[in-house]
SEPA-215498 format. One record per residue (C-alpha): residue number from 0; z, y, x. Coordinates in steps of 0.25 Angstrom, whole numbers, padded with zeros to 4 digits. Each point is the difference from the previous one (the first is absolute). Layout:
N
{resi=NUM&z=Z&y=Y&x=X}
...
END
This chain:
381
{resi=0&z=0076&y=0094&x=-0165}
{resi=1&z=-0009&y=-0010&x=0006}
{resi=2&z=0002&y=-0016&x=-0005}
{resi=3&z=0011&y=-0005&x=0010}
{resi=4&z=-0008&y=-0014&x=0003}
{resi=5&z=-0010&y=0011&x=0004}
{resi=6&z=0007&y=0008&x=0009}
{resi=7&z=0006&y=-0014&x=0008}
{resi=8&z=-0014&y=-0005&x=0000}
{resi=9&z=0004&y=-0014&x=-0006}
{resi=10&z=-0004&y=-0006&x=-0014}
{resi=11&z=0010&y=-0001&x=-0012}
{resi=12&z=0002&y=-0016&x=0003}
{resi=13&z=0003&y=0004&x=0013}
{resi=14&z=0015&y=-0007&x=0005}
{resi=15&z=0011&y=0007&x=0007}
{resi=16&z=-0002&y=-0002&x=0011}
{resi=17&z=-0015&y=0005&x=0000}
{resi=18&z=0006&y=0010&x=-0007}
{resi=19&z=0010&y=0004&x=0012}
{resi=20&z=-0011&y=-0002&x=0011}
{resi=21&z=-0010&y=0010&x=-0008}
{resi=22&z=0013&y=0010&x=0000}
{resi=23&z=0003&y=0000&x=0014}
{resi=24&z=-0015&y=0000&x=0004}
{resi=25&z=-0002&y=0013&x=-0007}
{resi=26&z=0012&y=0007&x=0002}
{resi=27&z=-0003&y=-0001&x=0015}
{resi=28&z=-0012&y=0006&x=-0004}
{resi=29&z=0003&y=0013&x=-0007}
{resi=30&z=0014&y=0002&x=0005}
{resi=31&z=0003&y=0014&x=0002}
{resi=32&z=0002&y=-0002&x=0016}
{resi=33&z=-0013&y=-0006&x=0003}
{resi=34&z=-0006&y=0010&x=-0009}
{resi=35&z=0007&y=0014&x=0004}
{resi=36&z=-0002&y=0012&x=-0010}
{resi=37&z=-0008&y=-0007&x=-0007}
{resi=38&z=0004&y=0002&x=-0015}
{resi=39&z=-0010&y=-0009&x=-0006}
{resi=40&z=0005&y=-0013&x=0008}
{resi=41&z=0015&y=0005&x=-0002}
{resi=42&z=-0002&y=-0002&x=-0016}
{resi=43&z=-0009&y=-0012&x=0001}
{resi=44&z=0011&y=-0006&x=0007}
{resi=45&z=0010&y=0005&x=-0011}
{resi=46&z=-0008&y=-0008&x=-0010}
{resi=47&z=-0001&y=-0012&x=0010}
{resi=48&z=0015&y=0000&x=0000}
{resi=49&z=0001&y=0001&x=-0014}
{resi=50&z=-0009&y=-0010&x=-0003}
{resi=51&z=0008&y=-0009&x=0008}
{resi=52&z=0012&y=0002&x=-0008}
{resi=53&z=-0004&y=-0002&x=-0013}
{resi=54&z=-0008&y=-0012&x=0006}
{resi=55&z=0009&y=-0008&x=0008}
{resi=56&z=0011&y=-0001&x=-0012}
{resi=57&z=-0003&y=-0010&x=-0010}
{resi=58&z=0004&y=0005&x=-0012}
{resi=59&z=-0007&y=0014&x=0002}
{resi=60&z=-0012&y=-0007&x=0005}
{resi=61&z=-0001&y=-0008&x=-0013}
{resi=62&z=0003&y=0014&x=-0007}
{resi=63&z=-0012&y=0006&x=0008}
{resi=64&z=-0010&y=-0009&x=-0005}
{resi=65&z=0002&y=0000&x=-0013}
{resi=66&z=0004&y=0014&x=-0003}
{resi=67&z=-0006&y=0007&x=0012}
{resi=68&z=0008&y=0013&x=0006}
{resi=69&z=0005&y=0001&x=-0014}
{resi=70&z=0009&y=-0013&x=0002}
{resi=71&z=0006&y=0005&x=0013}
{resi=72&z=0004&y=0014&x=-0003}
{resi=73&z=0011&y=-0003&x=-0014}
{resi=74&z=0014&y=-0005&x=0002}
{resi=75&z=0004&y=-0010&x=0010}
{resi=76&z=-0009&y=0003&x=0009}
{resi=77&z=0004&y=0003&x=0017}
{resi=78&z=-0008&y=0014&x=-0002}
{resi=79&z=-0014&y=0003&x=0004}
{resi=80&z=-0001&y=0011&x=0010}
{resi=81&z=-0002&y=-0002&x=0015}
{resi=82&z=0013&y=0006&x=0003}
{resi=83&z=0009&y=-0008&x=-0009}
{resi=84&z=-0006&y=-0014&x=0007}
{resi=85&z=0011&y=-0009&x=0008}
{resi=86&z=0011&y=0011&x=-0001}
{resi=87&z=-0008&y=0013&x=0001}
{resi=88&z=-0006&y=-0001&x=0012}
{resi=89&z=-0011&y=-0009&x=0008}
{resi=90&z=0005&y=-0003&x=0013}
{resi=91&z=0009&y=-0014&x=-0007}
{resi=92&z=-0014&y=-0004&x=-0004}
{resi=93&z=-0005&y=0001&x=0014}
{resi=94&z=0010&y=-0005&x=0007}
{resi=95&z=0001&y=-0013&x=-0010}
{resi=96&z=-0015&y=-0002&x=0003}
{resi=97&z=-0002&y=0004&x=0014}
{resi=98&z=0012&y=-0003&x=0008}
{resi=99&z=0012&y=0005&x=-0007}
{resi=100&z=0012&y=-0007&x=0002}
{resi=101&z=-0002&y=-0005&x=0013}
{resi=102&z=0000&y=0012&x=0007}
{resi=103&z=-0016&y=0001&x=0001}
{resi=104&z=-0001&y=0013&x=-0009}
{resi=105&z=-0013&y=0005&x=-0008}
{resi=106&z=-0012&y=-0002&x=0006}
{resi=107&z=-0002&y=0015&x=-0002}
{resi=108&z=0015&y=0002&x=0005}
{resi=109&z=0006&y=0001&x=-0014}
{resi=110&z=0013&y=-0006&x=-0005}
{resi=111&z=0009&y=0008&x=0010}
{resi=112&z=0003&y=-0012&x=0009}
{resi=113&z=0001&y=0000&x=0014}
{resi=114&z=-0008&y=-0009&x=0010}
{resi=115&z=0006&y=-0006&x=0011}
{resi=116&z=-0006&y=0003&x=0015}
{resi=117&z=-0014&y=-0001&x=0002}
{resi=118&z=0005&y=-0005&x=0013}
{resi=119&z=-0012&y=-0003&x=0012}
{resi=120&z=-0014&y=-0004&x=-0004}
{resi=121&z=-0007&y=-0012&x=0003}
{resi=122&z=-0009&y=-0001&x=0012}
{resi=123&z=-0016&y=0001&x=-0002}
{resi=124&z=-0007&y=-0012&x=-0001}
{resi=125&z=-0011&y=-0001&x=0013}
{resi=126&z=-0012&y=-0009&x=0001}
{resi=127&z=-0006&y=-0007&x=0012}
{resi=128&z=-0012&y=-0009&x=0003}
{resi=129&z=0001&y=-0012&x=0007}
{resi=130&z=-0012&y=-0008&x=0007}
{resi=131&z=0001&y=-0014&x=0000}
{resi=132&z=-0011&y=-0012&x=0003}
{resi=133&z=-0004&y=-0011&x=-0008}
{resi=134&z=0007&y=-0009&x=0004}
{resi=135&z=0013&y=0007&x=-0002}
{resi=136&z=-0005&y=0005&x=-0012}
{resi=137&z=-0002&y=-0016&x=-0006}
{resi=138&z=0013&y=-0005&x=0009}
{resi=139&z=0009&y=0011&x=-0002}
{resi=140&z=0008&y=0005&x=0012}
{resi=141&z=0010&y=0010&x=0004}
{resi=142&z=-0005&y=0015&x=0006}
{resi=143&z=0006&y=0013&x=0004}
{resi=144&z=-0003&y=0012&x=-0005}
{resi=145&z=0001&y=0014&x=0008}
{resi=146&z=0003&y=0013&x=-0008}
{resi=147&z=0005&y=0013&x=0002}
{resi=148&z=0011&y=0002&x=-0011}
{resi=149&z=0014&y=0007&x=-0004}
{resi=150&z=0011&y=-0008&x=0003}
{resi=151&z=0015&y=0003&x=-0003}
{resi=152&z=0007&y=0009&x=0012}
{resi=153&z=0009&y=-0009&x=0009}
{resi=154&z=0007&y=0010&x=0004}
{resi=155&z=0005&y=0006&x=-0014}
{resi=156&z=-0001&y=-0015&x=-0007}
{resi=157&z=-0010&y=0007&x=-0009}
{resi=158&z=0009&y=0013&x=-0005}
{resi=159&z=-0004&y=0010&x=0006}
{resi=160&z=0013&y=0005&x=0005}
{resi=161&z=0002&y=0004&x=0013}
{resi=162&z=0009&y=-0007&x=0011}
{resi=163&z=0014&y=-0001&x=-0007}
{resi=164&z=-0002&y=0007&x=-0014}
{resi=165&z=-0004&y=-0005&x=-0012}
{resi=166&z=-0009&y=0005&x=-0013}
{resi=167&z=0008&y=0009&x=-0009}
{resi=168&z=0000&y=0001&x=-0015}
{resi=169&z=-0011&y=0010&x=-0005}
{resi=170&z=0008&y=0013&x=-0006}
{resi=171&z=-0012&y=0003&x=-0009}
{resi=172&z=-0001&y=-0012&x=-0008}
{resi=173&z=0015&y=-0005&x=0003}
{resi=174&z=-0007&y=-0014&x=0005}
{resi=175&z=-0007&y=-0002&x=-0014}
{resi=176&z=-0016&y=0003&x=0009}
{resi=177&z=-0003&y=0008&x=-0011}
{resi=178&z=0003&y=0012&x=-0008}
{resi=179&z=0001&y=0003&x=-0014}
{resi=180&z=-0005&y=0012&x=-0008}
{resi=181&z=0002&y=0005&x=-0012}
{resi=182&z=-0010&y=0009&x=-0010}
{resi=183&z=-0005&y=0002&x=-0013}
{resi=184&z=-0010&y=-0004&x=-0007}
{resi=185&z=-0005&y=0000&x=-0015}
{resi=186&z=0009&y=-0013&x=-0002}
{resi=187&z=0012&y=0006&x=0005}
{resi=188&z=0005&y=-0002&x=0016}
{resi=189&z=-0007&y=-0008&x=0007}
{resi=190&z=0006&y=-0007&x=0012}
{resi=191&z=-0009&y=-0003&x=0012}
{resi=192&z=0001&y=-0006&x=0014}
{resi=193&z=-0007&y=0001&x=0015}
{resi=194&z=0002&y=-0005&x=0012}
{resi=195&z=0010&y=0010&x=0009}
{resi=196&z=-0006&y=0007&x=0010}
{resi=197&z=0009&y=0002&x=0010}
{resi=198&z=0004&y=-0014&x=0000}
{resi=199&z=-0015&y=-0006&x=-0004}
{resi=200&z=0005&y=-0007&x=-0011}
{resi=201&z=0008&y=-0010&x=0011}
{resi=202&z=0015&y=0005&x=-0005}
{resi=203&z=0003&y=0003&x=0016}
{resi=204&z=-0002&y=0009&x=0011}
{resi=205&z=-0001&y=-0002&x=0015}
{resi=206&z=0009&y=0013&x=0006}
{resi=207&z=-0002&y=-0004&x=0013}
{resi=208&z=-0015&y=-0009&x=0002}
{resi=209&z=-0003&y=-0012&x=0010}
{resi=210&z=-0005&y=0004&x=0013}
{resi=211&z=-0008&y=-0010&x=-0002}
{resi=212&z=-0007&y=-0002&x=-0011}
{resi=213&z=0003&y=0015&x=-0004}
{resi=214&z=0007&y=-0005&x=-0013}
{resi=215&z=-0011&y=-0007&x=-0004}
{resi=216&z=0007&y=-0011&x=0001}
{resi=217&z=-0013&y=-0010&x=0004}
{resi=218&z=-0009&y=0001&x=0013}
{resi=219&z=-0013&y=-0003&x=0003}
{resi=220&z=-0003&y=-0012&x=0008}
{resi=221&z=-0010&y=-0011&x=0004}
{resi=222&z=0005&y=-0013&x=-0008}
{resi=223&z=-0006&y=-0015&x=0001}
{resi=224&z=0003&y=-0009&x=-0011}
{resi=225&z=-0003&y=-0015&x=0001}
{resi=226&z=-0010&y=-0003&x=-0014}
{resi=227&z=0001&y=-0014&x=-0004}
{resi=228&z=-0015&y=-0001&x=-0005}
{resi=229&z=0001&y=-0012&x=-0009}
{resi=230&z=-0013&y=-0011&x=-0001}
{resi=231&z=-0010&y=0004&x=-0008}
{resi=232&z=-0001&y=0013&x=0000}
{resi=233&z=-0013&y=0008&x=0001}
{resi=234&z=-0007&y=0015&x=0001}
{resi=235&z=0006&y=0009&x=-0011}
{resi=236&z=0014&y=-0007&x=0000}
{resi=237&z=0012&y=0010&x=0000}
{resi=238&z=0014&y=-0006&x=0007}
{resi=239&z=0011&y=0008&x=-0005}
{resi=240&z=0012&y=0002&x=0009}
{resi=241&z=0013&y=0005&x=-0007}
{resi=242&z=0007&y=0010&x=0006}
{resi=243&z=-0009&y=0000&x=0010}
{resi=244&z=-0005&y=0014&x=-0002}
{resi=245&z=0004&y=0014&x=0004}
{resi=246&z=0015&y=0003&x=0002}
{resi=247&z=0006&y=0010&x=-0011}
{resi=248&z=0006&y=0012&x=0003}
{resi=249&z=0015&y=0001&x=0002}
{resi=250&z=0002&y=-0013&x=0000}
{resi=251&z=-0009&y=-0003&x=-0012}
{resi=252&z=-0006&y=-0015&x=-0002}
{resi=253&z=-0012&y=-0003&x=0006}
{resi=254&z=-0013&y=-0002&x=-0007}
{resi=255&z=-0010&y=-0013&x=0001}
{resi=256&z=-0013&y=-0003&x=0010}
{resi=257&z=-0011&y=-0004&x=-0006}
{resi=258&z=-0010&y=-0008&x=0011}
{resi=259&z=-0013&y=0000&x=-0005}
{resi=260&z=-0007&y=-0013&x=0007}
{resi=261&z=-0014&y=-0001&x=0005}
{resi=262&z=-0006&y=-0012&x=0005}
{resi=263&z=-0012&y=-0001&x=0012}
{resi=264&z=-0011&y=-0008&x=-0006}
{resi=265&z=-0002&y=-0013&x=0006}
{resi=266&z=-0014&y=-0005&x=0008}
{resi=267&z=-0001&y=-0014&x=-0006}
{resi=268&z=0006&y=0002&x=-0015}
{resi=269&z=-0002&y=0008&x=-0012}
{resi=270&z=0013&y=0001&x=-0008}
{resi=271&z=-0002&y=-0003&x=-0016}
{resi=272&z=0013&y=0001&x=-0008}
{resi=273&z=0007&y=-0012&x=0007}
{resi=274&z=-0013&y=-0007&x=0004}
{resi=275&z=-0006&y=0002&x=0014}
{resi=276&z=-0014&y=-0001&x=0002}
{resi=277&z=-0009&y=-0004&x=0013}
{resi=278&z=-0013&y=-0001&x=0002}
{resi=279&z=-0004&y=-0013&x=0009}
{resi=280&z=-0013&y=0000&x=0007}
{resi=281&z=-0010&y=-0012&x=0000}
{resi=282&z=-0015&y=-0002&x=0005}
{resi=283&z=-0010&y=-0007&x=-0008}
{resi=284&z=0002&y=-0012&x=0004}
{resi=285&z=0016&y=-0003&x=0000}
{resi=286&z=-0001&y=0006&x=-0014}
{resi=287&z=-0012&y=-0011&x=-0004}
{resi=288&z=0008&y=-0011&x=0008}
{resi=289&z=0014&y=0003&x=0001}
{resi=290&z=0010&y=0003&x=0010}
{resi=291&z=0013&y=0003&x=0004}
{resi=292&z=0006&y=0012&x=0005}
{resi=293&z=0014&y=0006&x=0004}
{resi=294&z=0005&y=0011&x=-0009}
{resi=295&z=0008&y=0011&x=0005}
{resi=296&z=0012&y=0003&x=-0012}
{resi=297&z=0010&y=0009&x=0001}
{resi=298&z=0009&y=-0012&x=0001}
{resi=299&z=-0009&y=-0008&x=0013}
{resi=300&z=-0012&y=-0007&x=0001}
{resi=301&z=-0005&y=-0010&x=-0010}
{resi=302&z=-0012&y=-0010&x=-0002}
{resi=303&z=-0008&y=0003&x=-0010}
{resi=304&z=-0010&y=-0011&x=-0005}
{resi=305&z=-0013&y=0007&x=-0002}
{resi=306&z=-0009&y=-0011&x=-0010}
{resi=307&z=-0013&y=-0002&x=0002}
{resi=308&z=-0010&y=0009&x=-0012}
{resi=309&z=0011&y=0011&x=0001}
{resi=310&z=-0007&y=0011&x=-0007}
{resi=311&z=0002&y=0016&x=0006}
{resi=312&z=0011&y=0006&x=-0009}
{resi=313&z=0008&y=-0012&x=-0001}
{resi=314&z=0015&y=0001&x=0001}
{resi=315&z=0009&y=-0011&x=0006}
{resi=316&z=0015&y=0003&x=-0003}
{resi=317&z=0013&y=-0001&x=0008}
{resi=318&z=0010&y=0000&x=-0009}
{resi=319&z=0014&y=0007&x=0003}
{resi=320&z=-0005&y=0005&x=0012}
{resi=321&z=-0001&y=0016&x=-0005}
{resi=322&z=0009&y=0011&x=-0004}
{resi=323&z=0013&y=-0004&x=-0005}
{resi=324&z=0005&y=0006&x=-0013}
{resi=325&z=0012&y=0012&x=-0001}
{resi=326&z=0008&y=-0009&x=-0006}
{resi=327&z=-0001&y=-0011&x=0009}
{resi=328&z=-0003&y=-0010&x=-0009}
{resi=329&z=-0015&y=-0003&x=0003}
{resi=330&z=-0011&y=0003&x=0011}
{resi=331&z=-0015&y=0002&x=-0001}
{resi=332&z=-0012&y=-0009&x=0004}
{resi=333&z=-0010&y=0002&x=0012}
{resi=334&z=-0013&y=0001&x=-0005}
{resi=335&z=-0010&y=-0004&x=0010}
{resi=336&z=-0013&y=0007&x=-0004}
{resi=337&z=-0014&y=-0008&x=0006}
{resi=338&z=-0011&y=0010&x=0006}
{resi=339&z=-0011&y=-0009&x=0005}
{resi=340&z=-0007&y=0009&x=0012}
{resi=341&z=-0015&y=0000&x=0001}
{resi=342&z=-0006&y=0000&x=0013}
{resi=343&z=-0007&y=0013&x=0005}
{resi=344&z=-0009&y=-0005&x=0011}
{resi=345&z=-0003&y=-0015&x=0002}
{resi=346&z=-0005&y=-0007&x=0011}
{resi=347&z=-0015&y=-0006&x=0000}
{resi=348&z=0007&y=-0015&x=-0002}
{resi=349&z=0010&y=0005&x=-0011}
{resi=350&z=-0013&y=0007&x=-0007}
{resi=351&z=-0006&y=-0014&x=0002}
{resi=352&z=0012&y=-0009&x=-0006}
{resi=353&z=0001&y=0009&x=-0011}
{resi=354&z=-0015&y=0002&x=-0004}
{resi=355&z=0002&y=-0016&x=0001}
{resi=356&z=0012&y=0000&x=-0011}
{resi=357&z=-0006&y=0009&x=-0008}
{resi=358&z=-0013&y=-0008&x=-0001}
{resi=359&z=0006&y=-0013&x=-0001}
{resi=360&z=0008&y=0007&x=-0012}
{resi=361&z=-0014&y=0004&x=-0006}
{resi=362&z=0006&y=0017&x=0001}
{resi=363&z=-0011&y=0012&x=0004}
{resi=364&z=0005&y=0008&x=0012}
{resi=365&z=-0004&y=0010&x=0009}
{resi=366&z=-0009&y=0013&x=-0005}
{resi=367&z=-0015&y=-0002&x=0000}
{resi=368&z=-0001&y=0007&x=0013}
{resi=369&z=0007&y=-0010&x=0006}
{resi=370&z=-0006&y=-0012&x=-0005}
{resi=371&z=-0015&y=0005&x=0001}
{resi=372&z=0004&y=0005&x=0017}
{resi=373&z=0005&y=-0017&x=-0001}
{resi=374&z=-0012&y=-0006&x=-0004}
{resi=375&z=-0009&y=0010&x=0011}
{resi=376&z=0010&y=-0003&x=0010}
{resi=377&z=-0003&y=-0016&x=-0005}
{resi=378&z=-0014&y=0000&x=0000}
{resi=379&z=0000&y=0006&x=0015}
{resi=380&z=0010&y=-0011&x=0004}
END
């Protein structure tokens, strides 16, 4: 047989509890009901299992290591065949590692215990986009959102059951939601479990259904929730509403609403992180002698102080007057970015006074077309 640290996969230092989680991983993997007549995983899990054994005990652990096989198979030991592990049979293993006790049962329906009703399923969870502006996207505020969704049946309170009659226990499953069956395989019986068909796995059955809802026990309608769409928020942001979400059937509980946000842009602002950006535009001359303009913000109009020499580019910054944080506990700046606008056509006294400005500054301007047309219209003048 193969070395048991190989076949769980851990190393010889490895610790219990390692030691436990490699078993349970590969004995999902080759168990005989995820693998069905297939002999060669049926006696890889036999090895597993044994592996385990001898592994998990201390004393033959110790044995193990320094003897090999040799050390496990003498007197005193529990036995080393699949078939005489945890009391000759493999269900106890499974039930002690996946569920057992509690009335879960084997993952792969093993142990022999029943499970209680499956009972209703959940409803779906359903998705929606909502539009919002800027502003309530940086304020926050409170929407309404229109879908179409299953809701539970008023006039059956969710059951399904008509008008004065009741769901009655499922005859199949006795109200378990499941049945059991039994067949052999190279371990022995095996023990599986699926969902009952006449009932779907819910324990009960509607004799006589809703009119209404035709034993559905949810109908389709067109719901408005209120959304509290908190500050800060911006395009990408998911609200999750709990229980807000498609009714389950037969009274089932409802899934959640996920309302996915998308924010307008804005004409003035350019949103970064929790900054806002705007772009102010000056002429020439207020950015070379200074001025003072009014500033729209989201939160009114400001005076902004432009200084004389403002260079293009340059950013003058509001503080807390931009996005507010998540968590409440700060807000971003307003970042007021200069644009100095050049003129496109000037007048012949404009041309004038800046020719002037630019001479008496001792800086070349113009093309050469235009200042040998200036000295011919000069010369004529």
């Amino acid at each position: 047989m193969a070395d048991f640290y190989e076949l769980l996969g851990v190393s010889r230092s490895a610790s219990a509890d390692e030691i436990k989680k490699a078993y349970r991983k590969r004995a999902r993997e080759f168990h005989p009901d995820a693998n069905p007549d297939d002999a060669e995983a049926a006696e890889q899990f036999k090895k597993i299992a044994m592996a385990y054994q001898v592994l998990s005990d201390e004393d033959q652990r110790a044995r193990y290591d320094r003897y090999g096989e040799a050390g496990i198979g003498g007197t005193g030991s529990r036995g080393t065949t699949a078939d005489d592990l945890f009391g000759g049979g493999l269900g106890d293993i499974f039930d002690t590692f996946f569920g057992g006790g509690g009335g879960g049962g084997s993952p792969f329906g093993g142990g022999g215990r029943s499970r209680g009703p499956s009972g209703p399923p959940r409803g779906q969870d359903l998705e929606v986009v909502a539009d919002i502006s800027f502003e309530q996207a940086v304020f926050g505020d409170q929407i309404d959102v229109v879908l179409k969704l299953p809701v539970s049946c008023d006039a059956c309170g969710g059951s399904g059951a008509g008008e004065g009659t009741k769901p009655v226990t499922c005859s199949e499953c006795n109200g378990a939601g499941q049945v059991q069956r039994v067949r052999q395989s190279l371990l022995g019986q095996m023990v599986t479990a699926s969902p009952c068909a006449r009932c779907n796995g819910m324990g009960e059955v509607i004799t006589t259904p809703c009119k209404t809802c035709r034993g559905e026990g949810r109908v389709t309608v067109d719901k408005t929730y209120q959304v509290d769409v908190p500050a800060g928020v911006d395009s990408g942001s998911t609200l999750r509403l709990t229980g807000r979400g498609a009714a389950g059937p037969r009274g089932g509980r409802a899934g959640d609403l996920y309302v996915h946000l998308r924010v307008a842009p804005h004409d003035l602002y350019i949103r970064d992180d929790h900054d806002l950006i705007t772009e102010v535009p000056i002429s020439i001359a207020q950015a070379a002698l200074g001025t003072s303009i009014e500033l729209e913000t989201l939160d009114g109009t400001e005076n902004l102080i432009i200084p004389a020499g403002t260079q293009p580019g340059r950013e003058f910054v509001l503080r807390q007057r931009g996005v507010p944080s998540l968590r409440g506990r700060s807000r971003g700046d307003l970042r007021a970015r200069v644009r100095v606008e050049v003129p496109l056509k000037l007048t012949d006294s404009e041309v004038e006074l800046l020719t002037g400005l630019a001479e008496g500054r001792g800086e070349a301007v113009g093309n050469g077309k235009e200042r040998l047309f200036s000295r011919i219209k000069s010369a004529f003048t």
